[in-house]
C-alpha positions in Angstrom: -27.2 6.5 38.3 -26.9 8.4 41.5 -27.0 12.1 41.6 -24.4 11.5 44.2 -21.5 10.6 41.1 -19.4 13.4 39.2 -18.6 13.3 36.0 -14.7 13.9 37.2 -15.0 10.3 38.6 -16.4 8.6 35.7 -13.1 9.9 33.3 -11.4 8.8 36.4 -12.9 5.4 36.3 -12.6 5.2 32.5 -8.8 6.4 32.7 -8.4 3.4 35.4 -9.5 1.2 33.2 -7.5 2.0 30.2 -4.5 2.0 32.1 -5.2 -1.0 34.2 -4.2 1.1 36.8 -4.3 4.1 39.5 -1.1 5.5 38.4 -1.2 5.2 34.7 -4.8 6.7 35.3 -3.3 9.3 37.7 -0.8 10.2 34.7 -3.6 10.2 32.4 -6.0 12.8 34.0 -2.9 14.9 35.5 -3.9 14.6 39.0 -2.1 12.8 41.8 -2.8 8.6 42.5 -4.3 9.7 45.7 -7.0 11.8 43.7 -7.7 8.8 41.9 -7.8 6.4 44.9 -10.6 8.7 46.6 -12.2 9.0 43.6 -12.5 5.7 43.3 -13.3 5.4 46.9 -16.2 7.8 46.5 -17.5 6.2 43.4 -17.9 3.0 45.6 -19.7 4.9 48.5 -22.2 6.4 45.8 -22.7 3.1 43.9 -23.0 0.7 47.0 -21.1 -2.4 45.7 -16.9 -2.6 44.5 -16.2 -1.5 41.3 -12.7 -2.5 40.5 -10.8 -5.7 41.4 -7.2 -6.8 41.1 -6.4 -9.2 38.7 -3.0 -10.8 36.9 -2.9 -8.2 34.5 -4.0 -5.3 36.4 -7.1 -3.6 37.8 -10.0 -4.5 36.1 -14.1 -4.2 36.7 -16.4 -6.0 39.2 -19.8 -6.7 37.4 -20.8 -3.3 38.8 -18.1 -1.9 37.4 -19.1 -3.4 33.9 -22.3 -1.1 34.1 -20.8 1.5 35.4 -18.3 1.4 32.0 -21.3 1.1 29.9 -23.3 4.1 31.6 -19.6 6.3 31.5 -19.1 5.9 28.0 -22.8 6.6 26.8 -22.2 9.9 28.9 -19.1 10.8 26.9 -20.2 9.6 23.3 -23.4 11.9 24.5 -21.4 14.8 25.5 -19.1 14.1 22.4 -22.2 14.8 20.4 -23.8 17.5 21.8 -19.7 19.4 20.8 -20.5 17.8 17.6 -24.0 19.3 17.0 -22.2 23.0 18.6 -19.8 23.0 16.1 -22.0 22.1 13.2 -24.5 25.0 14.1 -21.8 27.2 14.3 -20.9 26.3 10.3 -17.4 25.1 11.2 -15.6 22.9 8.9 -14.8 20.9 12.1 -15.9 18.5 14.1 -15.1 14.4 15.5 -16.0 10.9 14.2 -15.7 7.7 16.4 -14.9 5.0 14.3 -15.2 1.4 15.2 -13.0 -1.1 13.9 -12.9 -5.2 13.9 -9.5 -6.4 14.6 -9.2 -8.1 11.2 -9.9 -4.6 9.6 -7.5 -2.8 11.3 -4.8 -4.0 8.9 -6.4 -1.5 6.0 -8.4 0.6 8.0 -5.5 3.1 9.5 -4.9 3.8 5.7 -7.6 5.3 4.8 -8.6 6.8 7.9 -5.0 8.7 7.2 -6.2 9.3 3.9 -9.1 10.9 5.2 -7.5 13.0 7.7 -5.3 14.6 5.0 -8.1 15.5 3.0 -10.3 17.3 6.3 -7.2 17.9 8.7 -9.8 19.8 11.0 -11.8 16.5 11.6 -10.9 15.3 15.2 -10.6 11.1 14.6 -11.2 8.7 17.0 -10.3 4.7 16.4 -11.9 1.9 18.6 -10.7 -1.6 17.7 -12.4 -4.7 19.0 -13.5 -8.0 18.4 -16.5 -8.3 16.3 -18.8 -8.3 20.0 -17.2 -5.3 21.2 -18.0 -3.4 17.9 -21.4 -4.7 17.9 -21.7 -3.7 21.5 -20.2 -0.1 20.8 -22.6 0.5 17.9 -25.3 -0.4 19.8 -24.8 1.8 22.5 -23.7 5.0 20.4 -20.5 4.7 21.3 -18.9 5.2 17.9 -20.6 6.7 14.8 -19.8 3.9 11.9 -17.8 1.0 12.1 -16.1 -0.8 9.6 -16.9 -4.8 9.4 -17.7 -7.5 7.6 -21.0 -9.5 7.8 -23.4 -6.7 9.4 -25.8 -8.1 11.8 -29.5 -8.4 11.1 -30.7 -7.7 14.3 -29.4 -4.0 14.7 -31.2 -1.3 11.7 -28.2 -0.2 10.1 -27.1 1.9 6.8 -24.3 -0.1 5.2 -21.9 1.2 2.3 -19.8 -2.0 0.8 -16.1 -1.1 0.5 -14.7 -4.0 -1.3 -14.0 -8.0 -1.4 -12.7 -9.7 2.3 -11.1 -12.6 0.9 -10.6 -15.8 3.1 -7.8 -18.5 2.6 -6.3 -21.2 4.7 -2.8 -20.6 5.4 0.2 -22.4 6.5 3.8 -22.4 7.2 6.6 -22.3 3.6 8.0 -25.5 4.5 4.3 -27.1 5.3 3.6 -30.6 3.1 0.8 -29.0 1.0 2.5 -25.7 0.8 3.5 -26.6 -3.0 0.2 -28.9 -3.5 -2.9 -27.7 -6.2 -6.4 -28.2 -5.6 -6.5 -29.5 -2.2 -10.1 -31.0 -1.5 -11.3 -29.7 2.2 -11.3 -33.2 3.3 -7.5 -33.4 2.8 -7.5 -31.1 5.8 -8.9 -33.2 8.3 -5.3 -34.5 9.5 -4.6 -30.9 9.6 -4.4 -29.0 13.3 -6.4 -26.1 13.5 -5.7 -22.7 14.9 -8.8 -21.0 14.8 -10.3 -17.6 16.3 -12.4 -17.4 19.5 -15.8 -18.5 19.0 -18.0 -15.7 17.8 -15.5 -14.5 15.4 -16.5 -13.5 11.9 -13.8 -15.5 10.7 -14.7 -18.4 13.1 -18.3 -18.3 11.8 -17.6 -18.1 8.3 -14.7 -21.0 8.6 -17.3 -23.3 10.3 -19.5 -22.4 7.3 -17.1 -23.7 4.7 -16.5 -27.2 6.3 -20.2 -27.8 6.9 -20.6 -27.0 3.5 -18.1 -29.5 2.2 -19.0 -32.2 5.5 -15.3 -31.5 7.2 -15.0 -31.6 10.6 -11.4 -30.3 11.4 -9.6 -30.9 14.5 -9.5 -27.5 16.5 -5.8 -26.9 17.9 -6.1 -24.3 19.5 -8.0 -21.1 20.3 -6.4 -18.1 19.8 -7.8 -14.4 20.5 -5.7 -12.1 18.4 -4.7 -12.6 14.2 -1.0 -11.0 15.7 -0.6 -14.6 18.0 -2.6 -17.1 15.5 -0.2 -16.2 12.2 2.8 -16.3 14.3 1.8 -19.8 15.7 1.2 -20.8 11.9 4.6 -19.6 11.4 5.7 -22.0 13.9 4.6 -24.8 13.0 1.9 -25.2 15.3 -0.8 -26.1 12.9 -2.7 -23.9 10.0 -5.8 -21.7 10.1 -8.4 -20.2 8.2 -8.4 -16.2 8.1 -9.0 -13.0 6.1 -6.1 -12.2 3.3 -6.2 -9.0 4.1 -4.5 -10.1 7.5 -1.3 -11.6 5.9 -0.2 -9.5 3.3 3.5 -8.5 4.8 3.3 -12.6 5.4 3.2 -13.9 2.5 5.2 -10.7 0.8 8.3 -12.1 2.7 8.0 -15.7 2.7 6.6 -16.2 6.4 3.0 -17.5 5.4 1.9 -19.4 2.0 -1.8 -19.5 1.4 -2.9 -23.1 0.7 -4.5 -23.7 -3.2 -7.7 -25.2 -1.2 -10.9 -25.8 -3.4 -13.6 -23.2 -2.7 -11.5 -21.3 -1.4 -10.9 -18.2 -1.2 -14.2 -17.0 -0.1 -15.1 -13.2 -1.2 -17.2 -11.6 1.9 -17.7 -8.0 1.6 -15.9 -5.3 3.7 -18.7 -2.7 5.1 -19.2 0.4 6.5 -21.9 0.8 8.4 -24.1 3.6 10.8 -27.2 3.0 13.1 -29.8 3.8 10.7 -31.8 5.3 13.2 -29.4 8.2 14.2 -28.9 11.2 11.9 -25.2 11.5 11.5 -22.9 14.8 12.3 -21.1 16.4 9.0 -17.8 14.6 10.5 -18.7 11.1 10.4 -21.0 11.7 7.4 -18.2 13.1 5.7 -15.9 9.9 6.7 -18.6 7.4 5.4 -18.4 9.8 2.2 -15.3 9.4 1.8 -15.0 5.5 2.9 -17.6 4.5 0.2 -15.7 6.3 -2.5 -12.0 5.5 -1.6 -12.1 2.7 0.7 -12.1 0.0 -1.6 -8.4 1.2 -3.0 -6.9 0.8 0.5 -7.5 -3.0 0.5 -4.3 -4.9 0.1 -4.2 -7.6 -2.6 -5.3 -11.1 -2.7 -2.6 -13.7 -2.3 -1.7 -16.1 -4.8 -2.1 -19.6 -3.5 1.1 -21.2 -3.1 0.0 -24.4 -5.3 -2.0 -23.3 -8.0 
């Protein structure tokens, strides 16, 4: 990194990000868009290649700008440490926990996380939600404390803490033929269209898992990248898809979504939480994973009932 780049520019690189674009960064920081535009200007100059480039939906990073993201954020999770380790030394009951959170989580997660913020109201919390890459990237790179995930990786040391059952289940719309149908075999499903999660996914893994298993080869639809767009495509009609239960319980609590009696199914994964084993955690975010692998499990909504058993 150049000597030549302020820590005033990165927030204002990280703010232009966030925002997607000079104004809403502008608004952000509480400085004018013309501070940001020389800031960003100035960045550039130090760097030596673009940083930012104008896309459909906004400004967004040049590969540059990628590493420039990465190197900005390990400077505030470092700074947001060293506060951390102040604090501590100084005996207060205070302090801040990053928290990393898959997408499919973050239907149970805010729960307890309020939970936990009743019970230490002087914790500062912070909640990053990402696909399971950008949580894997984040823990990686120290930019969140623990994460909460199923299926840890085994290529990154980590302390985990289980918090409970991650049941999956194929679902489908109310008025789909095998809504009302018992022990579907998997090979029933191969006339079925497929909405499935990018690849990658935990739940894309695991799903491609189960039809191995049981030599199906479904057709795949569609791709979706977000649980809120794949059950609302279910809902439409468009086809049916394999995900976590914990994903659809306001679905299936008012009718929208059935959960298909398939055989096999559901499959019970585990919901961690998890730390880099090789960093000594803060009395904030050791208090959270306290707290997490004592309560977390009662924040987990409840399984489904398959529509056809």
């Amino acid at each position: 990194m150049t000597p030549n780049v302020t820590l005033k520019q990165l927030r204002a690189f990280l703010a232009v990000l966030d925002t997607g674009s000079f104004a809403g960064a502008a608004e952000a920081t509480a400085v004018t868009p013309p501070a940001i535009t020389i800031a960003m200007r100035q960045l550039e100059e130090a760097i030596g290649l673009p940083i930012l480039e104008r896309g459909a939906d906004g400004v967004r990073p040049t590969e540059a700008g990628e590493e420039l993201r990465t190197a900005a954020m390990g400077v505030e999770a470092a700074l947001a440490r060293c506060a951390d380790r102040i604090e501590a030394l100084k005996g207060a009951a205070r302090g801040r926990a990053t928290v990393g959170v898959i997408s499919t989580a973050k239907y149970f997660a805010p729960k307890a996380l309020g939970a936990f913020a009743k019970a230490y109201p002087t914790i500062e919390l912070k909640l990053v939600v990402g696909n399971r890459r950008d949580i894997l990237e984040a823990l990686a790179g120290n930019a969140v404390d623990l994460a909460i995930m199923g299926r840890p990786p085994e290529d990154i040391d980590l302390d985990r803490f289980e918090l409970g059952d991650n049941p999956h289940v194929v679902i489908a719309a109310p008025d789909h033929p095998l809504a009302r149908t018992a022990a579907i075999e998997p090979s029933e499903l191969l006339r079925e269209r497929f909405l499935v999660r990018e690849p990658g996914s935990g739940t894309r893994i695991l799903m491609e898992r189960f039809f191995a298993q049981n030599g199906v080869a479904p057709e795949i639809a569609m791709e979706i990248g977000s649980n809120e767009t794949l059950k609302q495509a279910v809902i439409a009609g468009l086809g049916i898809s394999f995900i976590s239960a914990h994903t659809i319980a306001a679905e299936i609590g008012d009718g929208r979504l059935v959960a298909l009696d398939v055989k096999g199914l559901p499959i019970r994964r585990k919901w961690f939480v998890v730390h880099r084993a090789d960093r000594r955690l803060l009395p904030a975010p050791r208090a959270l994973i306290d707290f997490l692998a004592a309560e977390g499990r009662r924040f987990l909504p409840e399984l489904p009932r398959a529509s056809g058993a």
